[in-house]
TIMAR-847736 format. One record per residue (C-alpha): x, y, z. Coordinates in nm, 4 decimals, always signed. Layout:
// TIMAR-847736
rec px:X | py:Y | pz:Z
...
***
This chain:
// TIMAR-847736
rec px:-1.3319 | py:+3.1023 | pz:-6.1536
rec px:-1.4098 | py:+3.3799 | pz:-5.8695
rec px:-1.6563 | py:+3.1553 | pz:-5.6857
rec px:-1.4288 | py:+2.8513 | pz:-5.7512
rec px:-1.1721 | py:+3.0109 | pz:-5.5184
rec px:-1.3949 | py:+3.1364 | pz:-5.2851
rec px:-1.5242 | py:+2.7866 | pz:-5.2705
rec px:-1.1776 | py:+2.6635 | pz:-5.2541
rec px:-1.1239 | py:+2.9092 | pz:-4.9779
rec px:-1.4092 | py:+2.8422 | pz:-4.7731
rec px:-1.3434 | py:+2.4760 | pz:-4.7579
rec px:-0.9751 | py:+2.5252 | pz:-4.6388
rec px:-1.0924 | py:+2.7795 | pz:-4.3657
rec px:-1.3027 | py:+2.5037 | pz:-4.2521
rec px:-1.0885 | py:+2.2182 | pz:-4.2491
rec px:-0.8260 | py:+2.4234 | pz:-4.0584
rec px:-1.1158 | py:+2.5216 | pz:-3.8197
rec px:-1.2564 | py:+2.1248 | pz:-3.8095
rec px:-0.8897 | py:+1.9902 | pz:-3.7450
rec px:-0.8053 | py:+2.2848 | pz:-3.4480
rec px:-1.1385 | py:+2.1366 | pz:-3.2918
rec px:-0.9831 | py:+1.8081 | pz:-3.2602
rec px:-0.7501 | py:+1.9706 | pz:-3.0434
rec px:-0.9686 | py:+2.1813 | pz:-2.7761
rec px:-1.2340 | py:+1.8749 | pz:-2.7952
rec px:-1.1101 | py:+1.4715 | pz:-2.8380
rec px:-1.3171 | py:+1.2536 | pz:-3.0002
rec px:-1.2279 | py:+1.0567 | pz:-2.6970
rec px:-1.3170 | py:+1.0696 | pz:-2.3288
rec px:-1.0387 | py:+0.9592 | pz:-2.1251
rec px:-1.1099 | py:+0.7665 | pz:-1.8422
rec px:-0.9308 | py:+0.6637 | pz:-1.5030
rec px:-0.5792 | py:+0.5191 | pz:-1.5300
rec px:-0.4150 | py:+0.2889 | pz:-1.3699
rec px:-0.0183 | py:+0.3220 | pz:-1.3626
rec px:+0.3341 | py:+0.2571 | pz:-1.2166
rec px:+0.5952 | py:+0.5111 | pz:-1.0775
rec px:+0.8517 | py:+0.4862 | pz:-1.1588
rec px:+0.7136 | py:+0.3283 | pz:-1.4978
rec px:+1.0625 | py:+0.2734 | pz:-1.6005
rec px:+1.3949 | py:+0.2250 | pz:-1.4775
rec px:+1.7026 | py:+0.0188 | pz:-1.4900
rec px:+1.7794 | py:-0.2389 | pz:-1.1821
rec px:+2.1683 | py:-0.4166 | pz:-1.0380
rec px:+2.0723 | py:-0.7992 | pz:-1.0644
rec px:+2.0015 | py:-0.9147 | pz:-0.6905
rec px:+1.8845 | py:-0.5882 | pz:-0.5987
rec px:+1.5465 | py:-0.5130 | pz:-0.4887
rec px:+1.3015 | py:-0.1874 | pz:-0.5765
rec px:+1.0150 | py:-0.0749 | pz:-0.5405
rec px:+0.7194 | py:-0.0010 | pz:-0.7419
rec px:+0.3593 | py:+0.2341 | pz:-0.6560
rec px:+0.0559 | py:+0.0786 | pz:-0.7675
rec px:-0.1238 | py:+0.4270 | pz:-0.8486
rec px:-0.4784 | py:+0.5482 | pz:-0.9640
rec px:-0.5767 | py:+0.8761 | pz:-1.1506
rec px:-0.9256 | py:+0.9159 | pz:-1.1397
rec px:-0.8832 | py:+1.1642 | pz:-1.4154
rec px:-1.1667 | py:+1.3764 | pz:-1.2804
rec px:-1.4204 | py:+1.0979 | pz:-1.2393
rec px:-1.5212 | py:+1.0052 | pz:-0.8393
rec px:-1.4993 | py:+0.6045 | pz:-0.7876
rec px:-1.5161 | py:+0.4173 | pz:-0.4262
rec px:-1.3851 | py:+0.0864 | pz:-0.5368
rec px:-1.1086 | py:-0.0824 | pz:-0.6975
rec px:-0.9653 | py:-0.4429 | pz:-0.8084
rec px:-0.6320 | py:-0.4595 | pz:-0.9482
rec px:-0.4416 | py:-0.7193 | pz:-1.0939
rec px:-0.0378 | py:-0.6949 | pz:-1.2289
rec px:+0.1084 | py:-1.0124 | pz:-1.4055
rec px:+0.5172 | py:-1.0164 | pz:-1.4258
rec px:+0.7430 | py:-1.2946 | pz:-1.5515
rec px:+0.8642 | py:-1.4486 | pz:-1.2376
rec px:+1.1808 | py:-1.5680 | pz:-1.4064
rec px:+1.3316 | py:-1.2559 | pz:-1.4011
rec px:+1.0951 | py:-1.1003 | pz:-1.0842
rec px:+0.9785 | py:-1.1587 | pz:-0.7588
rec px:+0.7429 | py:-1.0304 | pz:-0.5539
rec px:+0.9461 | py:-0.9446 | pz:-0.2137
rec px:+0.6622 | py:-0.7775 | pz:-0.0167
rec px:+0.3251 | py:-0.6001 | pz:-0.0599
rec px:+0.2211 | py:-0.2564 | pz:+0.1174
rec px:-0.0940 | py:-0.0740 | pz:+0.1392
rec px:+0.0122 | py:+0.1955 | pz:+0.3630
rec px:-0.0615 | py:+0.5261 | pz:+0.2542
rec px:-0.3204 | py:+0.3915 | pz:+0.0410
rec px:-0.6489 | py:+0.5663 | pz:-0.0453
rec px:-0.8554 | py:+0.2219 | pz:-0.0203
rec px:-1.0041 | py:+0.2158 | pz:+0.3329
rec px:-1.1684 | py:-0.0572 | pz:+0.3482
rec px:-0.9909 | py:-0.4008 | pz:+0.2243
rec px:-1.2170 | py:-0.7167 | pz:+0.0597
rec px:-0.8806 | py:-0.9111 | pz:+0.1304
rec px:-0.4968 | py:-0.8147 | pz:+0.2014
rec px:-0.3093 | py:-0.7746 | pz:-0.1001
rec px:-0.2196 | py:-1.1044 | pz:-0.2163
rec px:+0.0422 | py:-1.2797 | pz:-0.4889
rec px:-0.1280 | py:-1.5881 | pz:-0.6148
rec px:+0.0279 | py:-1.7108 | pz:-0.9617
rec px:+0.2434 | py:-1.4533 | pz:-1.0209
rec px:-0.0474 | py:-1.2270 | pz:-1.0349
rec px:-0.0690 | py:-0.9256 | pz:-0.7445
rec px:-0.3646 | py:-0.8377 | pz:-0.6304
rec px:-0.5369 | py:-0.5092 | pz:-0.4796
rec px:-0.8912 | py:-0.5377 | pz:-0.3318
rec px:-1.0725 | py:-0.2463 | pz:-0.1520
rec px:-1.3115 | py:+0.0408 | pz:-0.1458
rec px:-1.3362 | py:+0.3979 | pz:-0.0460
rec px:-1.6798 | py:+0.4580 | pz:+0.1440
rec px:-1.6429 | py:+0.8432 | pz:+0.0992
rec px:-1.5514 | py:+0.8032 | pz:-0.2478
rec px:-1.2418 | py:+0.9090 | pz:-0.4239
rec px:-1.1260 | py:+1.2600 | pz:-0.6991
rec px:-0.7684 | py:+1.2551 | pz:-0.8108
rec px:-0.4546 | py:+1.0759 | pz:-0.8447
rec px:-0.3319 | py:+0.8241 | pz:-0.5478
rec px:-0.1591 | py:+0.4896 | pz:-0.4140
rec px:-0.3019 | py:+0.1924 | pz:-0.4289
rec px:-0.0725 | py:+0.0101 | pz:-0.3276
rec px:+0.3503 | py:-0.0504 | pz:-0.2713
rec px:+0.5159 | py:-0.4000 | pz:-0.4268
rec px:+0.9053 | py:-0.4101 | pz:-0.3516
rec px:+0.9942 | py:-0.6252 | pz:-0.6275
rec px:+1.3544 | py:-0.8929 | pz:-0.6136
rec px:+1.5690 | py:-0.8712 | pz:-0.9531
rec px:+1.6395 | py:-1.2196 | pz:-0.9809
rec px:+1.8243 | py:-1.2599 | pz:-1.3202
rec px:+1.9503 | py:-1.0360 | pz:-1.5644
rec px:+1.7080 | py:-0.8964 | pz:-1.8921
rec px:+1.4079 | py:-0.6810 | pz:-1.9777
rec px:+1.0646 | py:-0.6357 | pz:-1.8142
rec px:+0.7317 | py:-0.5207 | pz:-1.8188
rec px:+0.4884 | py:-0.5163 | pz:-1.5358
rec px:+0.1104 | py:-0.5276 | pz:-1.6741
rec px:-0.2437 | py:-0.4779 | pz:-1.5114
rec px:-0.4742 | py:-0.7440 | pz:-1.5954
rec px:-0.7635 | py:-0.6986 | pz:-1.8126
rec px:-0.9845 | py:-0.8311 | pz:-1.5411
rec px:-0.8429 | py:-0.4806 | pz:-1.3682
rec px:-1.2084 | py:-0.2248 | pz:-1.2962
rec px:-1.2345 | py:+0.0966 | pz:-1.0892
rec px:-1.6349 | py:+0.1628 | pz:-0.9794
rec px:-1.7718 | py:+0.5051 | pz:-1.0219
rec px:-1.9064 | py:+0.6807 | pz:-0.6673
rec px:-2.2742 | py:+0.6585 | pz:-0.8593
rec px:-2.4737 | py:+0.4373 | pz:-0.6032
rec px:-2.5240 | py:+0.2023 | pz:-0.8876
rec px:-2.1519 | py:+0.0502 | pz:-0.8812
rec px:-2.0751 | py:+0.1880 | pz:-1.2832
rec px:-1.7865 | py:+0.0494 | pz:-1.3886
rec px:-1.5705 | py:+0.3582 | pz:-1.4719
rec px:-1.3443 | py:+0.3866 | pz:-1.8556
rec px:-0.9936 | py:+0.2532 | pz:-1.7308
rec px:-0.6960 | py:+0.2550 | pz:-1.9156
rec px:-0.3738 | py:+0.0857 | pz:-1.8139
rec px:+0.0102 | py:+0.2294 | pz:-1.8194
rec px:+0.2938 | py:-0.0700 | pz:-1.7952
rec px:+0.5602 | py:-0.0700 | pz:-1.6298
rec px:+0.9374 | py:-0.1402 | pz:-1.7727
rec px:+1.2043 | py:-0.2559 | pz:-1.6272
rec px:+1.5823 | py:-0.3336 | pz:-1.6935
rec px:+1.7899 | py:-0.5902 | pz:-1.4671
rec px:+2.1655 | py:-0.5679 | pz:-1.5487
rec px:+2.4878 | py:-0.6764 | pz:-1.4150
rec px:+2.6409 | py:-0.4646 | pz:-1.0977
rec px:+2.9273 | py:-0.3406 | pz:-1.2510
rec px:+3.2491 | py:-0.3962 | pz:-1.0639
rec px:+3.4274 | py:-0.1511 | pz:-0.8108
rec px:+3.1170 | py:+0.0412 | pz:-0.6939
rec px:+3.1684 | py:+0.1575 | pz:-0.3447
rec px:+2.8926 | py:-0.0537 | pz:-0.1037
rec px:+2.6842 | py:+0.1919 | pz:+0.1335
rec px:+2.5399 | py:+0.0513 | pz:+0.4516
rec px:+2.3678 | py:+0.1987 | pz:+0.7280
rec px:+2.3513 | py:+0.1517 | pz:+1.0925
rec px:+2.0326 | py:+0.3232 | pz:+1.1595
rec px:+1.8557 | py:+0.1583 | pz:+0.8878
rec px:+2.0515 | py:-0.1833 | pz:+0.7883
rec px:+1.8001 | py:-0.3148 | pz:+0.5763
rec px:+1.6621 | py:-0.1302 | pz:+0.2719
rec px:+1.3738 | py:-0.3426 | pz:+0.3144
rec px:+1.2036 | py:-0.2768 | pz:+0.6397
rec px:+1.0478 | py:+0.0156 | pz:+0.7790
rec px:+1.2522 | py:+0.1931 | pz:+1.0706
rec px:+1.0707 | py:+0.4157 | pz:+1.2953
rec px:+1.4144 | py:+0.6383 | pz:+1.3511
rec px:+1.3971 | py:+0.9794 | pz:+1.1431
rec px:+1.8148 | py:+1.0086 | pz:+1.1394
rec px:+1.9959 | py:+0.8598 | pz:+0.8741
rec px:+2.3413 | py:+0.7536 | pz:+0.9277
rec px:+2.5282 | py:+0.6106 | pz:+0.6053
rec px:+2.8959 | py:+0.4504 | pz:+0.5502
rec px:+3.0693 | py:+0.3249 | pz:+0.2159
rec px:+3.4759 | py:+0.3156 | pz:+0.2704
rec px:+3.6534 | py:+0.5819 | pz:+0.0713
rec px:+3.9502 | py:+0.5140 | pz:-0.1850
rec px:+4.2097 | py:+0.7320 | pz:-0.1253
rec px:+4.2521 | py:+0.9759 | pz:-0.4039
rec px:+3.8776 | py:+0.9454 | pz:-0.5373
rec px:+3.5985 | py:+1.1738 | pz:-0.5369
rec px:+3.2108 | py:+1.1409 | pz:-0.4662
rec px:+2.9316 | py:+1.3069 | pz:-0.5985
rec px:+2.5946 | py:+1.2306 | pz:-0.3824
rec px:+2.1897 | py:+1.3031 | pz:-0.3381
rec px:+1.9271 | py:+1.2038 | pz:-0.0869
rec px:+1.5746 | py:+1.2057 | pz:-0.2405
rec px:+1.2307 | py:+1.0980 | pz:-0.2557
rec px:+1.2610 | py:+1.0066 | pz:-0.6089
rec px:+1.3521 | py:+0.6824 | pz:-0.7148
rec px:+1.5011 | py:+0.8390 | pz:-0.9968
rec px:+1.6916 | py:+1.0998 | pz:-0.8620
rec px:+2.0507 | py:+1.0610 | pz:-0.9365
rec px:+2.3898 | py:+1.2057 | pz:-0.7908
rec px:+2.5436 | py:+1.4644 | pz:-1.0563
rec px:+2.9276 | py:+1.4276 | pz:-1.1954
rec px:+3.0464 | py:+1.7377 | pz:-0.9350
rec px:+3.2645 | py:+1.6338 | pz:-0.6648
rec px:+3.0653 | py:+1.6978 | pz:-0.3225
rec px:+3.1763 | py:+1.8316 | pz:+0.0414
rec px:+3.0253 | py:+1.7392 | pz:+0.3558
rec px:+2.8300 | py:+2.0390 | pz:+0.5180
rec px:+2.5727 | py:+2.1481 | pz:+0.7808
rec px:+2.4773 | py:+1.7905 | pz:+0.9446
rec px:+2.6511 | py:+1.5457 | pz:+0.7293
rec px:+2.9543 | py:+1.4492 | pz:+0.9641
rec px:+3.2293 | py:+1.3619 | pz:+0.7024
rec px:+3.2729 | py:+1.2166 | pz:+0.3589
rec px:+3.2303 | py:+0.8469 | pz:+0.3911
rec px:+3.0252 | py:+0.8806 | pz:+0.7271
rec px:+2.7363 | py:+1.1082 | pz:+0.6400
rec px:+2.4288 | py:+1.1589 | pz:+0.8553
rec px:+2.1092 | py:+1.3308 | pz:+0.7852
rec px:+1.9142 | py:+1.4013 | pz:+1.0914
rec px:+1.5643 | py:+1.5061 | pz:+1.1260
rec px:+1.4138 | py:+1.3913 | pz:+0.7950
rec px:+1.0237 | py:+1.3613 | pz:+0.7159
rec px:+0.8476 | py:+1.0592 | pz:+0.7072
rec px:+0.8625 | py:+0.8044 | pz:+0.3831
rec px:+1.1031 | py:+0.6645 | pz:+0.1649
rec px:+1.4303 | py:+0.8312 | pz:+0.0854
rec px:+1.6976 | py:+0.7311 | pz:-0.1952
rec px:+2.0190 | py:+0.7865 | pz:-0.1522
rec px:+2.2784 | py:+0.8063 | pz:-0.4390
rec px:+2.6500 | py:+0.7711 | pz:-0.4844
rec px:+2.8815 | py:+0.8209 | pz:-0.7650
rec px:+3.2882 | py:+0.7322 | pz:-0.7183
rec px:+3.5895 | py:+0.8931 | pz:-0.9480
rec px:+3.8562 | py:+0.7372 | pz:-0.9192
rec px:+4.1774 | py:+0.8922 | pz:-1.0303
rec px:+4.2204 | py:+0.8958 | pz:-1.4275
rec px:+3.8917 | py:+0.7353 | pz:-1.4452
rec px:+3.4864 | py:+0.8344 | pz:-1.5329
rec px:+3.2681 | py:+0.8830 | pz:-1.3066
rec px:+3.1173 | py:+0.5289 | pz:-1.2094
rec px:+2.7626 | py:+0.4287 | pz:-1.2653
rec px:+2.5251 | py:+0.5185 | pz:-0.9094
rec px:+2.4890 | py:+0.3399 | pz:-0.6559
rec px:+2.1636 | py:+0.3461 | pz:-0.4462
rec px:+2.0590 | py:+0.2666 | pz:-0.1030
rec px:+1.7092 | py:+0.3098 | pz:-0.0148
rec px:+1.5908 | py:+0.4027 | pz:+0.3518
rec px:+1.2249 | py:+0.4084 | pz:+0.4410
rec px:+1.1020 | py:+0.5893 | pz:+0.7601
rec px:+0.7977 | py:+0.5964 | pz:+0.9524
rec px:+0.7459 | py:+0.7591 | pz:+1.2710
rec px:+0.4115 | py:+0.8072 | pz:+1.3713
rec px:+0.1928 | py:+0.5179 | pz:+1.5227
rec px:-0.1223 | py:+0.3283 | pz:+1.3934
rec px:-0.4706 | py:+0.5785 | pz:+1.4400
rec px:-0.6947 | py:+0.5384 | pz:+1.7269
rec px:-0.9677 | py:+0.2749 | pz:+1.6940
rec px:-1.1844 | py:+0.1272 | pz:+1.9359
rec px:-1.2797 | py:-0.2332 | pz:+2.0136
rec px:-1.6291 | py:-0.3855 | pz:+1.9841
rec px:-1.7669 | py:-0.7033 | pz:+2.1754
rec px:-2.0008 | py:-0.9092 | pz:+1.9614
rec px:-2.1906 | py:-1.2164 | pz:+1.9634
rec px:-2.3559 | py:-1.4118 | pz:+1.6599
rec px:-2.5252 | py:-1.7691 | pz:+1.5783
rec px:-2.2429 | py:-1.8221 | pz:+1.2766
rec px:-1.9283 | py:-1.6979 | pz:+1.4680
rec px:-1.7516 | py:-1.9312 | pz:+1.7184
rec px:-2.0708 | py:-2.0734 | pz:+1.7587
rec px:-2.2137 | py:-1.7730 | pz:+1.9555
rec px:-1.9775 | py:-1.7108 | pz:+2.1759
rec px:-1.8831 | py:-1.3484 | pz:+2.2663
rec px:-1.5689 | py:-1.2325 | pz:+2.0317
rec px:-1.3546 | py:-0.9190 | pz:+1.9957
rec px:-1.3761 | py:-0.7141 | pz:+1.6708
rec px:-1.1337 | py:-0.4376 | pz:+1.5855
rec px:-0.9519 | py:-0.2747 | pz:+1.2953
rec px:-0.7375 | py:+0.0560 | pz:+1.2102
rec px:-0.5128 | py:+0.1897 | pz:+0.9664
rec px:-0.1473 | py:+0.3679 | pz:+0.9192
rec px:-0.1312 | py:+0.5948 | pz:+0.6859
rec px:+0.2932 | py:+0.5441 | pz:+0.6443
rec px:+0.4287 | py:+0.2176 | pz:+0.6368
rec px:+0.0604 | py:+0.0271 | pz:+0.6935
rec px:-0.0042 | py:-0.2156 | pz:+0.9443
rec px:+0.2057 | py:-0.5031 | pz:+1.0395
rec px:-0.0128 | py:-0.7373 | pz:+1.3069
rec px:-0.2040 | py:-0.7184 | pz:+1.6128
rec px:-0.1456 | py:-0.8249 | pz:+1.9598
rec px:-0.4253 | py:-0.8853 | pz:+2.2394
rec px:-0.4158 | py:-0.9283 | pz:+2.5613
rec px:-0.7449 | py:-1.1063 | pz:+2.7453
rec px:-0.7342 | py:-1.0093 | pz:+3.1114
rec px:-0.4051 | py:-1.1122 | pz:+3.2922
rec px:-0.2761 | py:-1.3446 | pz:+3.0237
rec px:-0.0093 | py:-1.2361 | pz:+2.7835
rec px:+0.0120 | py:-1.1291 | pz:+2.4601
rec px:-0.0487 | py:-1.2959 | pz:+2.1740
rec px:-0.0430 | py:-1.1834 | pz:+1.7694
rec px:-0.4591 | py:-1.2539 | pz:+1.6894
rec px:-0.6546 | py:-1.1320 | pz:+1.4439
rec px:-0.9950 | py:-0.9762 | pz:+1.4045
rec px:-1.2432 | py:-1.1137 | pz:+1.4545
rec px:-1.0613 | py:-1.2953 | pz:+1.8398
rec px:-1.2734 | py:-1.5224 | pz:+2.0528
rec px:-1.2401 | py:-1.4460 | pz:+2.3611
rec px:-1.0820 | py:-1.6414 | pz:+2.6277
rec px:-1.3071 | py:-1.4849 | pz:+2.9144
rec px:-1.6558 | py:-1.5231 | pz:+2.8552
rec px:-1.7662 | py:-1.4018 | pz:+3.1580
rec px:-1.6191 | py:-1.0479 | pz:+3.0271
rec px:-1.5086 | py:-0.9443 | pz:+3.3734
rec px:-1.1854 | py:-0.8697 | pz:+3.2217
rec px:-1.0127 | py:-0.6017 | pz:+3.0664
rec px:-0.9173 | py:-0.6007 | pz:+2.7117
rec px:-0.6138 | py:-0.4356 | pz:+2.5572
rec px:-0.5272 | py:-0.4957 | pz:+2.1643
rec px:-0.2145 | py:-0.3352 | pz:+2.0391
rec px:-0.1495 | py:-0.2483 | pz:+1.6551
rec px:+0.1667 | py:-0.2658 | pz:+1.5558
rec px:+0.2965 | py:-0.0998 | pz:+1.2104
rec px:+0.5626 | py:-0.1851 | pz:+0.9794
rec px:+0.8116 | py:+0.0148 | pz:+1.1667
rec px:+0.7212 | py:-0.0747 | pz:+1.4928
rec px:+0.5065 | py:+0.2039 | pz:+1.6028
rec px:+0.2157 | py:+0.1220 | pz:+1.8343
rec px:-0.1175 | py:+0.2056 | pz:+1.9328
rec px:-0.3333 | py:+0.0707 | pz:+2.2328
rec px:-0.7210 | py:+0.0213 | pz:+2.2086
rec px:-0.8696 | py:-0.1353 | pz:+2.5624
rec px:-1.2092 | py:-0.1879 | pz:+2.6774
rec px:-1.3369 | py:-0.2967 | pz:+3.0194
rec px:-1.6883 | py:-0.4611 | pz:+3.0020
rec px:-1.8674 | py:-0.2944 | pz:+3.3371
rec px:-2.1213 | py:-0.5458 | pz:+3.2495
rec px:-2.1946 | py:-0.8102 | pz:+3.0914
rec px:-2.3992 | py:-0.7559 | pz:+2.7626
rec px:-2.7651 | py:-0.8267 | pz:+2.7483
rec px:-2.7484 | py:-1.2118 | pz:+2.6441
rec px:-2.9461 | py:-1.1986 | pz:+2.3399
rec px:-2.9076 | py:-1.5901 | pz:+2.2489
rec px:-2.9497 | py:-1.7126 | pz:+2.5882
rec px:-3.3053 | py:-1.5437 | pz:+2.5529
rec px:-3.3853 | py:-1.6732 | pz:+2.2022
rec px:-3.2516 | py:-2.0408 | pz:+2.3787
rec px:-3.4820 | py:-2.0171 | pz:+2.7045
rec px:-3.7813 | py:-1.8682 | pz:+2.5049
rec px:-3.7645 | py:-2.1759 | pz:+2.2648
rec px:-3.7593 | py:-2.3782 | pz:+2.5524
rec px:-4.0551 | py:-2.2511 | pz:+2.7613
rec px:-4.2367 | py:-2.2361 | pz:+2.4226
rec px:-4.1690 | py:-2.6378 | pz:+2.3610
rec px:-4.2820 | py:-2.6512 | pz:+2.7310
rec px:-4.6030 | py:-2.4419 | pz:+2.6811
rec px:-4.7070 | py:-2.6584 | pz:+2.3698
rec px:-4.6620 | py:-3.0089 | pz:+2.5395
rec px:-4.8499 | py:-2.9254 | pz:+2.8565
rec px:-5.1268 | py:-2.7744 | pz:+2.6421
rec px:-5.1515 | py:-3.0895 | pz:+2.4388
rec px:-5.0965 | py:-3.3228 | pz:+2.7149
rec px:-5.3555 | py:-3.1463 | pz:+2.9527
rec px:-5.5969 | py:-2.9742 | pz:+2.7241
rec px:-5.8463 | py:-3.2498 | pz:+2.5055
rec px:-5.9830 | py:-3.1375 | pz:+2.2259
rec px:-6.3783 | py:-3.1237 | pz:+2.2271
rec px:-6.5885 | py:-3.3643 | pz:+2.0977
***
């Protein structure tokens, strides 16, 4: 009976000890995930939000990515797709809705450790129920290996509730920023809703989309001119929320109201502009290549400008309109907001004509080879 308990009691001590293992050391690896913030919230019919495509590498170092997110475009649609801020540098294709599927393409030459954007989708709430947002299976991230490994990926959906606007919410608009949509390059925020006399307002400016105004009556101070007016001047770059919450006499506080203001302030980075000439592109005739990135609201278009002309919105690769290249070149990047940056380049001279060469050494070869074998007879 002795050594059945110490049996007994050996074999617990070890299944305690075997189970607490389970806890310092899974039986699972987790790999990178892919996710959605905010990965839940609830949405006034009409209204638009938006969502971050996001990646935590979870420790592991990738330098590419494809991602796909399916929604039900009865109740969703896609109002706009951003990549600034995103840690992809380099882009197989812009970010693209093609069947109600989104789509993310890019690398990251340097490769990538940790948790960041993707990409931004604002998203339209076009009738009233409940939502999910999923990444398609066909989603990979690629380890930093030099072999291109895909990487363990797991997926977090998104969820989403589109209700009715209730009635009597005070509207907020802005003058500095009218449209919740679009990038402003202005960092002060002026905001207006009309006050009801008798009612109090409880409200919060923040970064996060789920940040809401508490249920204690508020006072204007410091910068904020006066309750109903209220200006915030000053404020950092990205996107701000701003919530509202009415009390009417006798009554609950209301449900919030939310107006969304997205700032960006600094211009596109410096990049440089490269003249090229190949067999497969506009025939080989000398072309413009350029590219850069903003880190804020992302980039909107380019403009160039080919000697004296004007300008025009082009993309990269541009053929350009003077071949001699006696001209100078400007191209102009132009962000989401508005903010620019100017490359230029002024061709002192003209590139070493590489397929004029190949062309004239063809031809004095074809020469060489018919005079040879119209003055040169074979011996008998």
């Amino acid at each position: 009976m002795k050594n059945y308990n110490l049996k007994f009691k050996t074999f617990s001590f070890l299944i305690v000890i075997f189970s607490f293992s389970f806890l310092i050391f899974p039986l699972v690896v987790r790999g990178a995930t892919l996710y959605l913030l905010p990965q839940s919230q609830t949405i006034y019919k009409n209204d638009t939000f938006l969502v971050e495509v996001r990646l935590d590498t979870e420790g592991e170092e990738i330098n590419a990515v494809e991602v796909s997110l399916t929604f039900p475009p009865n109740l969703l649609e896609v109002f706009d797709l951003g990549k600034g801020g995103s840690v992809l540098d380099l882009w197989v294709k812009e970010p693209s809705i093609i069947d109600n599927k989104a789509s993310f393409i890019g690398g990251i030459p340097g490769g990538f450790k940790g948790d960041g954007l993707i990409g931004k989708i604002t998203f339209w709430g076009k009738e009233i129920g409940k939502t999910e947002i999923n990444f398609g299976e066909d989603s990979k991230v690629l380890s930093n290996d030099g072999k291109g490994t895909p990487a363990l990926l797991s997926f977090s959906k998104g969820n989403y509730s589109i209700i009715e606007k209730p009635e009597g919410l005070p509207e907020v608009s802005s003058q500095s920023h009218p449209d919740q949509n679009k990038w402003s390059k202005s960092n002060n925020l002026h905001l207006h809703w009309d006050l009801v006399e008798g009612a109090e307002y409880s409200y919060l400016l923040s970064k996060d989309p789920l940040a809401k105004s508490d249920e204690i009556p508020d006072k204007p101070e410091g910068e904020l001119v006066w309750m109903g007016d209220m200006e915030y001047k000053g404020l950092d770059e990205g996107i701000y929320y701003f919530t509202l919450k009415q009390k009417l006499l006798g009554e609950d506080w209301s449900e919030p109201i939310s107006y969304r203001a997205m700032i960006d302030v600094t211009p596109p980075e410096e990049f440089t502009l490269e003249i090229g000439q190949e067999l497969t592109i506009f025939e080989g005739k000398y072309f413009l290549s350029f590219a850069t990135i903003d880190k804020i609201s992302g980039i909107d278009h380019y403009e160039v400008r080919d000697g004296k002309g004007d300008w025009k919105i082009a993309e990269s690769p541009y053929l350009l309109k003077d071949q001699s290249l006696k001209s100078k070149i400007l191209v102009r990047a132009v962000d989401k907001a508005g903010n620019e940056k100017i490359g230029e380049i002024i061709p002192h001279e003209k590139p070493f004509p590489y397929l004029m060469v190949i062309l004239i050494g063809l031809a004095i070869t074809v020469m060489v080879i018919w005079w040879l074998r119209k003055n040169i007879s074979p011996k008998d």
